[in-house]
N, C-alpha and C positions, 0 to 999 in steps of 0.2 A: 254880777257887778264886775268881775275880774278884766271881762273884754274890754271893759272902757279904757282898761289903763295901756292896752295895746296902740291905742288913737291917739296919734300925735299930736300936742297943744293945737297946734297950726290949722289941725281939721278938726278941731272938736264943733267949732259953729256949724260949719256942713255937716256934719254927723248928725247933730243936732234937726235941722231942715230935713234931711231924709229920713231920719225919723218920723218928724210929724206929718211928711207927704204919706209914710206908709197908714197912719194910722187916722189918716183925713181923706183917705183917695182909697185906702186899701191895696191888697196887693193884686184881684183880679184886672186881667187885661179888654177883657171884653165887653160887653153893651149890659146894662141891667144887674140885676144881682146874680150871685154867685149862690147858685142852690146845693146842698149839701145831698151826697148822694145816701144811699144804705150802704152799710160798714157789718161785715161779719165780724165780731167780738170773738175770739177764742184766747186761751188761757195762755199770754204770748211768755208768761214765764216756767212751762213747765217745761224744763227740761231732765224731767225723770228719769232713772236708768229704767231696762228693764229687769222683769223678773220682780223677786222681792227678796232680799239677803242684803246681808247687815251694813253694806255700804251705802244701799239706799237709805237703808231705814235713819243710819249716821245724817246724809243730806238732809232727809226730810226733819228731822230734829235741827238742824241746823236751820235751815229754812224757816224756820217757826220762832226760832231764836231772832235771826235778824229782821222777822216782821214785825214781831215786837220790840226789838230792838228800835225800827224806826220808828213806831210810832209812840214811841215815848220819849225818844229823841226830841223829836219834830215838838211835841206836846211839853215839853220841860226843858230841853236841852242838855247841852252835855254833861256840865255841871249838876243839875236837877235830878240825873238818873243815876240809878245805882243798879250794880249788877245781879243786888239779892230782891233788887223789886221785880228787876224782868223776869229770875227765876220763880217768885211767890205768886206773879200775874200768870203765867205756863203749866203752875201747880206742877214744878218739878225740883226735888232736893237739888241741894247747893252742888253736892258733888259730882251729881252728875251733869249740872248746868257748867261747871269748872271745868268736866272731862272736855266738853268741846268749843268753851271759850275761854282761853287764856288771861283778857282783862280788856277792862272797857275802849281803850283805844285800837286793840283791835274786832271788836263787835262793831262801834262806830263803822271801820277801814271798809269791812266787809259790807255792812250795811249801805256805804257807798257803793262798793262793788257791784251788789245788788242789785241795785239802782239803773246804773251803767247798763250792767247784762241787760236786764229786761229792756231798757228805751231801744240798747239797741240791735235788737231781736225783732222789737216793730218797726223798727227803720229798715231792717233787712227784707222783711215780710216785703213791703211798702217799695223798696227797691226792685224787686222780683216781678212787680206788679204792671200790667200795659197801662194803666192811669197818665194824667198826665203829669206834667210837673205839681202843678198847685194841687192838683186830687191825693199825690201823696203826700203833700206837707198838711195838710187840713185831714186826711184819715189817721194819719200819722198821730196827730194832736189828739183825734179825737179818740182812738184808741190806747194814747198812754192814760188817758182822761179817764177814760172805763177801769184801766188795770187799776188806779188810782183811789178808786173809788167800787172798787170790787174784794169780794175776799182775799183777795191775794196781796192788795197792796197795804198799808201806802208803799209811797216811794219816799226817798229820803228829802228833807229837805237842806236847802244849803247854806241856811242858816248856823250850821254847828260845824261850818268846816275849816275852821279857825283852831276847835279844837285837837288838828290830829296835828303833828309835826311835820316840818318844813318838806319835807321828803316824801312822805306819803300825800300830803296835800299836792303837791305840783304833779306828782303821780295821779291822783286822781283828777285834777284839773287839766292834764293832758288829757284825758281819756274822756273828759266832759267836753273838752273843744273838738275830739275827733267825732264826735256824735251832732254835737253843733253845725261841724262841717259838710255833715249829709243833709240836714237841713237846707245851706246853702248848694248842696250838689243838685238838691229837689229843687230849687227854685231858680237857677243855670237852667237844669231843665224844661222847668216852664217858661224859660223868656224864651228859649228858644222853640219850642212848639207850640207858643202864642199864646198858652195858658196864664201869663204872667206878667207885667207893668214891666217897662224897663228900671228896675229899682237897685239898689246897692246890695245886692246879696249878703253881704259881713254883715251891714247893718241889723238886714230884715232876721237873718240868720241868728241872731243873738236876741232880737227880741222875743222872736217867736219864742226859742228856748227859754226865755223869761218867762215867758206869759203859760208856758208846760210847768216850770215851776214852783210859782206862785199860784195855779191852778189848786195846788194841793190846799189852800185855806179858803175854798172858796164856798164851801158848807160851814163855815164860823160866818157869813153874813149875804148867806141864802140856801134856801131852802131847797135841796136836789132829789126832788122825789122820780124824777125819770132824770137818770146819767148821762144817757145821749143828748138830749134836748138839753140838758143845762150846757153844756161842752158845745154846742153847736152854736147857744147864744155869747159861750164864753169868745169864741176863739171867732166870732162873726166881726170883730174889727179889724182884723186883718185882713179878712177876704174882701170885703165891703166898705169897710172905712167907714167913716164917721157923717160923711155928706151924702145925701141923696146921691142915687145912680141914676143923675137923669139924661 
């Protein structure tokens, strides 16, 4: 929601219009539908030490923390959760859940952090990649899709992020627009090697990251028995739009 208030009164009805071009025309440039290619899945948040000594072992408890952390965030809110539930859900004493979390607004902070790290770890993957523009914005999708919906995730959602203070929240809101912004760098790239509609990048760029995550509710009202194939129908009005490709 944040990006709208960047748009000034004067463009809000254009904003409006290239929105709904994006998601009645879609954002493919070429003839027919836009087929979805094979996406190797791998585990885009481990960033493990090596070895095994005690500073690992410190992250990988922490990491465990902020997964549950989110996902009882996401599920109750910030209010809703308390910090001796996530420890009783972990099956781990109070004291040692306190050694490595100070208090709820910073498990929230981090659980944001989280977040961040991983999207953009598969942006980076995705960057690295000969694709084209639109192949990385739609693996991109569909890989944070997987993390999301894999043991590793959820990711956070940003529904609770009212709750941190004025400081830490533009903090983390910088740091959500600079990942929003590769978004937009993937889709620059597609216009220009033909992958891609001549469309308003800010625009498209903010939706797509809407529609990443608002993704995370999307097992509350339907059923994802294969992750790929549900991601692939999710994130199909973007590529394809809404009207025949004829």
């Amino acid at each position: 929601f944040s990006w709208l208030h960047k748009i000034p009164p004067s463009l809000v009805e254009a904003t409006a219009r290239q929105a709904v071009d994006i998601l009645v025309h879609g954002l493919y440039a070429k003839k027919g539908d836009y087929e979805a290619k094979e996406v190797v899945f791998d585990d885009a948040g481990d960033q493990s030490l090596e070895g095994f000594n005690r500073q690992q072992q410190n992250r990988l408890k922490q990491d465990a923390f902020y997964k549950t952390g989110t996902w009882l965030f996401n599920k109750q809110g910030f209010d809703g959760t308390s910090l001796d539930q996530i420890a009783e859900q972990l099956n781990v004493s109070k004291g040692a859940f306190y050694y490595h979390i100070r208090n709820k607004e910073d498990l929230l902070f981090n659980c944001y952090s989280r977040s961040i790290d991983i999207i953009q770890n598969i942006q980076q993957q995705a960057a690295l990649s000969d694709s084209s523009g639109l192949e990385k914005v739609e693996q991109t999708c569909r890989r944070i899709f997987y993390f999301q919906n894999s043991d590793e995730g959820p990711l956070i959602r940003y529904s609770s992020i009212t709750a941190l203070p004025m400081a830490r929240r533009r903090e983390i809101l910088k740091r959500t627009d600079t990942n929003n912004e590769q978004f937009g760098n993937f889709l620059r790239e597609g216009i220009t090697d033909g992958s891609v509609r001549a469309i308003e990048p800010f625009v498209a760029q903010n939706m797509v990251a809407g529609a990443v995550n608002a993704a995370m509710e999307l097992s509350l009202w339907r059923r994802v028995d294969n992750v790929d194939a549900a991601a692939i129908d999710y994130f199909d009005i973007f590529l394809n739009g809404l009207l025949p490709r004829t």
